[in-house]
C-alpha positions as CSV (number, residue, x, y, z in Angstrom):
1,X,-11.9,-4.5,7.4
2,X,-8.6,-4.4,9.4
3,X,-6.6,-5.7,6.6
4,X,-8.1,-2.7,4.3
5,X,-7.0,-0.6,7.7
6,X,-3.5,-1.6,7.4
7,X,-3.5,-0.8,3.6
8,X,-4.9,2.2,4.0
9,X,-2.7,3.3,7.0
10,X,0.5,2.2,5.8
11,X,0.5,3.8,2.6
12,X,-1.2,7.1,4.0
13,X,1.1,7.4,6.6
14,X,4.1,6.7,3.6
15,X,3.1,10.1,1.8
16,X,2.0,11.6,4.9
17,X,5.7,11.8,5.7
18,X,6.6,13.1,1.9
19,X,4.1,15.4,2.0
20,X,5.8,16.7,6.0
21,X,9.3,16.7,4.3
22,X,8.4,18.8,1.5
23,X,6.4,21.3,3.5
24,X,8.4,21.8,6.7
25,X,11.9,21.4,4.1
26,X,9.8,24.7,2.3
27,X,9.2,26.7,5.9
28,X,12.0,26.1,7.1
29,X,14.3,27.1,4.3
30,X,11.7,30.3,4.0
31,X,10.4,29.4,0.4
32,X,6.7,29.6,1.6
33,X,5.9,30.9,-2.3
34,X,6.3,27.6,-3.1
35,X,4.1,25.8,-0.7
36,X,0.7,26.7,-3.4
37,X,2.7,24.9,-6.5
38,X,2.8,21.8,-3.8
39,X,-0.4,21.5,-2.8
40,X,-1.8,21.8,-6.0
41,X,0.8,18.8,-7.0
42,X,-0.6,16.5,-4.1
43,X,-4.3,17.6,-5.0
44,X,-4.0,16.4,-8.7
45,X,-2.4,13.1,-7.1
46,X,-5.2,12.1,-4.9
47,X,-7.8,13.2,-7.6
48,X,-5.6,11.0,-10.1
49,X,-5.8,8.2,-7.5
50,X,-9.5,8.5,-6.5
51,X,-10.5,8.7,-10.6
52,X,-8.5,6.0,-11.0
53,X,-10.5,3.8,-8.3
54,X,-13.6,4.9,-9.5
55,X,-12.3,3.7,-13.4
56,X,-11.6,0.2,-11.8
57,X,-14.8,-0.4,-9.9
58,X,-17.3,1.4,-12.5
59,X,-15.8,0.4,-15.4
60,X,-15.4,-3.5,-14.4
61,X,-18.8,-3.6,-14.0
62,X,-19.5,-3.0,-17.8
63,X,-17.7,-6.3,-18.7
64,X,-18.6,-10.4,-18.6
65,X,-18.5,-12.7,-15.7
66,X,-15.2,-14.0,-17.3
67,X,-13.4,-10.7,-18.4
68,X,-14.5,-9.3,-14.8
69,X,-12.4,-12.4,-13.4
70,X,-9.7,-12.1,-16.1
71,X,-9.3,-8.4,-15.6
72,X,-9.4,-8.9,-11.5
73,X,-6.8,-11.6,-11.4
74,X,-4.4,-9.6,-13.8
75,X,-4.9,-6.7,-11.6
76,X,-4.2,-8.2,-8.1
77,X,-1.5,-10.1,-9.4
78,X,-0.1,-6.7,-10.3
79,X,-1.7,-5.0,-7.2
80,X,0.8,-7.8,-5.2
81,X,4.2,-6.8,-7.0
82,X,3.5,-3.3,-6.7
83,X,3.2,-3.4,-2.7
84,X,5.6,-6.0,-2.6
85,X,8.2,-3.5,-4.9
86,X,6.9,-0.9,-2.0
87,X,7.6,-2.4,1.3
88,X,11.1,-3.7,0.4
89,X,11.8,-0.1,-1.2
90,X,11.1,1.5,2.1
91,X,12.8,-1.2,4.2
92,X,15.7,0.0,1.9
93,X,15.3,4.1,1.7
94,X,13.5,4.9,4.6
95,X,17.0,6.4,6.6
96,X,18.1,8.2,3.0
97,X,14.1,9.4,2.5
98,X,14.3,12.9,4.0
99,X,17.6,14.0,1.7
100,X,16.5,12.5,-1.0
101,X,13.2,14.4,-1.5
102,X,15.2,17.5,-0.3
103,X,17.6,16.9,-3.1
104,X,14.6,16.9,-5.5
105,X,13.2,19.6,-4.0
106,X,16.2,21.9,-4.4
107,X,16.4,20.6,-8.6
108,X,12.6,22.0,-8.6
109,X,13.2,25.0,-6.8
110,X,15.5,25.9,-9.3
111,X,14.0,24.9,-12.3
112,X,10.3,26.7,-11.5
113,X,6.3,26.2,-10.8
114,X,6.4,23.5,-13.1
115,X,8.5,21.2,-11.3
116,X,7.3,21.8,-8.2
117,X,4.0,20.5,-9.4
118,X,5.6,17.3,-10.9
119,X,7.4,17.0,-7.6
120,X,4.6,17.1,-5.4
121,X,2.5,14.8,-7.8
122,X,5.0,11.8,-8.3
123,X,6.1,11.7,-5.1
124,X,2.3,11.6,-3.9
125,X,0.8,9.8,-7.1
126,X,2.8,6.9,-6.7
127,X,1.2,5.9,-3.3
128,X,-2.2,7.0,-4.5
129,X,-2.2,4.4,-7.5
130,X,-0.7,2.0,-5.1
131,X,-3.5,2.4,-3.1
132,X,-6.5,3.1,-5.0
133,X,-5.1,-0.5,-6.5
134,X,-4.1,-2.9,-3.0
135,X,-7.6,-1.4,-2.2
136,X,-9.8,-2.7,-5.1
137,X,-8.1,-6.1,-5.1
138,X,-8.7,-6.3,-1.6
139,X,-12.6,-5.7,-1.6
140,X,-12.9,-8.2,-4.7
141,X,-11.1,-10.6,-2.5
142,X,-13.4,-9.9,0.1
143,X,-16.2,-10.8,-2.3
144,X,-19.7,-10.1,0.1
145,X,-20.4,-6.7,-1.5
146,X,-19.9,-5.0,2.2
147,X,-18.8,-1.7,2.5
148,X,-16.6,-2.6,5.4
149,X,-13.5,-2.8,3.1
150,X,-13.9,0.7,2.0
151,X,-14.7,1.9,5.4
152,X,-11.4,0.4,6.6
153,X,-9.6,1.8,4.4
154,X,-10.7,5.3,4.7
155,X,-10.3,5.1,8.5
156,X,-7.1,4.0,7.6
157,X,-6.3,7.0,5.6
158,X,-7.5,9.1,8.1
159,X,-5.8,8.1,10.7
160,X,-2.7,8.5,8.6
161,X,-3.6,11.9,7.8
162,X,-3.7,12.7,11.9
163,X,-0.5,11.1,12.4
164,X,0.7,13.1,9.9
165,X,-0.2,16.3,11.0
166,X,1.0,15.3,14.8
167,X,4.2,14.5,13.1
168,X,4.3,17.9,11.4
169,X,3.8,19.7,14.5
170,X,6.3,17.7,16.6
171,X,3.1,16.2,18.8
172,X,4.2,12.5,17.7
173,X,7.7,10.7,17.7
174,X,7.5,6.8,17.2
175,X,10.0,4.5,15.8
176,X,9.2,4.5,12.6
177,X,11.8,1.6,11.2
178,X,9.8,-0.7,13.7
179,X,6.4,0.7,12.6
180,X,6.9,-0.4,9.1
181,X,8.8,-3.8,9.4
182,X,6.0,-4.7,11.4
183,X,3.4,-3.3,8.9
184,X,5.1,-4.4,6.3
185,X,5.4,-8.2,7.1
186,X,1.5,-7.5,8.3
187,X,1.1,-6.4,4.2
188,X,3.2,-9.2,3.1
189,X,0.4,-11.3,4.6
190,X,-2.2,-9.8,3.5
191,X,-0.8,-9.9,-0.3
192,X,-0.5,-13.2,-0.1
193,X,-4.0,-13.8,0.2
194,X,-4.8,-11.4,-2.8
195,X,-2.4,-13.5,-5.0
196,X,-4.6,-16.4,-4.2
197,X,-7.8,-15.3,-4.8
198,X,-5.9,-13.5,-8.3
199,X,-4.8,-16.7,-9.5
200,X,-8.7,-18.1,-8.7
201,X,-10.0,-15.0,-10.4
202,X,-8.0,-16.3,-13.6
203,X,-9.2,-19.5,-12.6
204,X,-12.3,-18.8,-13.4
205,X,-12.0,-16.9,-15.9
206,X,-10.9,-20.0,-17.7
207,X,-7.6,-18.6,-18.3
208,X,-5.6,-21.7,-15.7
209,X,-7.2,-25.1,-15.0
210,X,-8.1,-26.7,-12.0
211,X,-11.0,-24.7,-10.5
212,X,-12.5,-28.0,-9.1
213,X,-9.2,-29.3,-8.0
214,X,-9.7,-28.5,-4.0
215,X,-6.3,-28.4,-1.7
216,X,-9.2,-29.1,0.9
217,X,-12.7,-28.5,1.8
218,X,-13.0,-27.5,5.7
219,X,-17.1,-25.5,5.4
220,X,-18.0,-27.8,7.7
221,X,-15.4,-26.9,10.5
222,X,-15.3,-23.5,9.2
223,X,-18.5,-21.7,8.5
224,X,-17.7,-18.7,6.0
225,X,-20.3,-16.7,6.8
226,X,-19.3,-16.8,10.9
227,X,-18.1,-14.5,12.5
228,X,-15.0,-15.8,13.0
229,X,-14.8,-17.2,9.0
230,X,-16.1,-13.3,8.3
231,X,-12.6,-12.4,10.2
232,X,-10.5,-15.1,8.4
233,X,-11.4,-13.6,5.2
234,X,-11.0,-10.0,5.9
235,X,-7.6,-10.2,7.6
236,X,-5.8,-13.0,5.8
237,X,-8.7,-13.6,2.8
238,X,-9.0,-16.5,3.7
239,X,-11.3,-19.3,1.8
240,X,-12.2,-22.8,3.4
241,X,-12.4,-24.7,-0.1
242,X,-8.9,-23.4,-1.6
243,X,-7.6,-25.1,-5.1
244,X,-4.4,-27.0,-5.1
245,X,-3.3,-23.6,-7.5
246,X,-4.3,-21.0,-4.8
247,X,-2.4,-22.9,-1.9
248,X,0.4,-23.4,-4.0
249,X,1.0,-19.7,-5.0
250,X,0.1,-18.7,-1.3
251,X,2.4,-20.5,0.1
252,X,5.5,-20.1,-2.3
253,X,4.8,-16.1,-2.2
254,X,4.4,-15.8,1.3
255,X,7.2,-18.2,2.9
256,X,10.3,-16.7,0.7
257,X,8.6,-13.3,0.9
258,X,8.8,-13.1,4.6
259,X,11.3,-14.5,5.3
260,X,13.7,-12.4,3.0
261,X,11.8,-8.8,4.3
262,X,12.3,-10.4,8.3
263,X,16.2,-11.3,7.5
264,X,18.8,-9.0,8.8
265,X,20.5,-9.0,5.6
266,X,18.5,-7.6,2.8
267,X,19.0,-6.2,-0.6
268,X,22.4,-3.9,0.3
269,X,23.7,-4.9,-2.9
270,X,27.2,-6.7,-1.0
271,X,26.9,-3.6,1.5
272,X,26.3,-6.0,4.6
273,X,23.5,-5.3,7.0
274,X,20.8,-3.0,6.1
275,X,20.4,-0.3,7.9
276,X,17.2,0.4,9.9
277,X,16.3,4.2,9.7
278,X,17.2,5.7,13.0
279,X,14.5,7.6,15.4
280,X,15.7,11.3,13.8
281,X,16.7,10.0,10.3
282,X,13.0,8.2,10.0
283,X,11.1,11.6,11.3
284,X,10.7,14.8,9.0
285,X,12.3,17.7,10.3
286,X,9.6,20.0,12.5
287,X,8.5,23.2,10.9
288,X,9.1,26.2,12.6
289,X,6.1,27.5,14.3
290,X,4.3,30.3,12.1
């Protein structure tokens, strides 16, 4: 449940803060008219994002045992790259976030409703699909048919949805560069184990050998269905009888993963250090009070 938390709180709170920059950018530059075209950009998003949860979990249920897995893997192997893409891009853009979408929103502005609507809806989508996505994986990987996941995960999103709005108003100020490095290498974690369990859901779908080729067997020293097994799998999915594939992949994902999003030196392209949004760059500007 907390790992499905974190998903949900982290990427809430990521287009929480697009969503603030595009509204208070709109009051505060007194193009309120515009604010409607927005909204209804953001509400298409999260319908996309919900519809396309509701595709993944209805329609794998039509298929076989072995295209469930097959489908499953694929998908959290791609669910992986996409949040890994995503925490390294905001490690990178978080201080240039705010002017960026304000550059965007000035091109729209000009242009019409149109654009405005496209705005909204890819800068919104994006984190939707992202989510909807991480989110399925994650409750496969969970695997006990407990609504937990999903519970986390809306909690999650609502509490990103308050810090928004306290953000908005100028109620909250936190260090936001800190916040996501350390939610981010939390994430990083957390993907880790849904690569695993990806590369066992192809496993058994027959698509890669060695599905009774155990790393180790510990469900003797670690009961599963204990509460503190019931916590190893929901933070880190963890499984006590691993294959030798699955604590391969975990381990060559997570190592060079974390350590290259925890170095000082990241992708700057030969610029040198990255830099770490500062406390006002990471914040969106507060809206003037109606």
């Amino acid at each position: 449940m907390f790992a499905n938390y974190l998903i949900g709180l982290r990427e809430g709170l990521e287009a929480g803060l697009v969503v603030c920059i595009l509204i208070a950018y709109l009051v505060k530059t007194g193009r309120r008219d515009a604010l409607k075209p927005i909204w209804t950009g953001i509400g298409v998003a999260v319908a996309l994002a919900l519809g396309f949860g509701c595709a993944l979990e209805f329609g794998s249920q039509e298929l076989t045992f072995e295209a469930q897995e097959a489908l499953g893997g694929s998908l959290s192997i791609l669910a992986v790259g996409l949040v890994t893409w995503m925490v390294f891009w905001m490690r990178r853009t978080a201080r240039h976030l705010r002017s960026e979408l304000h550059g965007k929103l000035d091109a729209a502005l000009r242009m019409g409703t149109g654009a405005l609507v496209a705005t909204a809806f890819l800068a919104v989508g994006r984190e939707g699909i992202e989510t909807a996505l991480f989110v399925w994986a994650s409750v496969r990987a969970a695997g006990d048919g407990s609504p937990a996941p999903v519970i986390g995960a809306g909690l999650g999103l609502a509490t990103a949805v308050f810090l928004g709005w306290l953000f908005y108003r100028g109620a909250l100020r936190i260090n936001l560069a800190r916040f996501f490095t350390w939610t981010g290498g939390m994430l990083v974690v957390v993907a880790a184990g849904v690569l695993a369990y990806g590369f066992h859901d192809l496993q058994e779908a027959r698509w890669l050998p060695g599905l009774k080729t155990l790393a180790f067997d510990i469900s003797d020293t670690i009961d599963p269905a204990s509460w503190y097994g019931t916590l190893l799998k929901g933070i880190f999915n963890f499984q006590p009888d691993p294959t030798v594939l699955q604590v391969t992949v975990w381990l060559l994902y997570l190592i060079p993963t974390l350590a290259l999003f925890l170095a000082p030196v990241g992708f700057a392209s030969g610029k040198g250090k990255v830099k770490e949004p500062d406390e006002q760059g990471s914040r969106p500007s507060t809206a003037p009070q109606a």
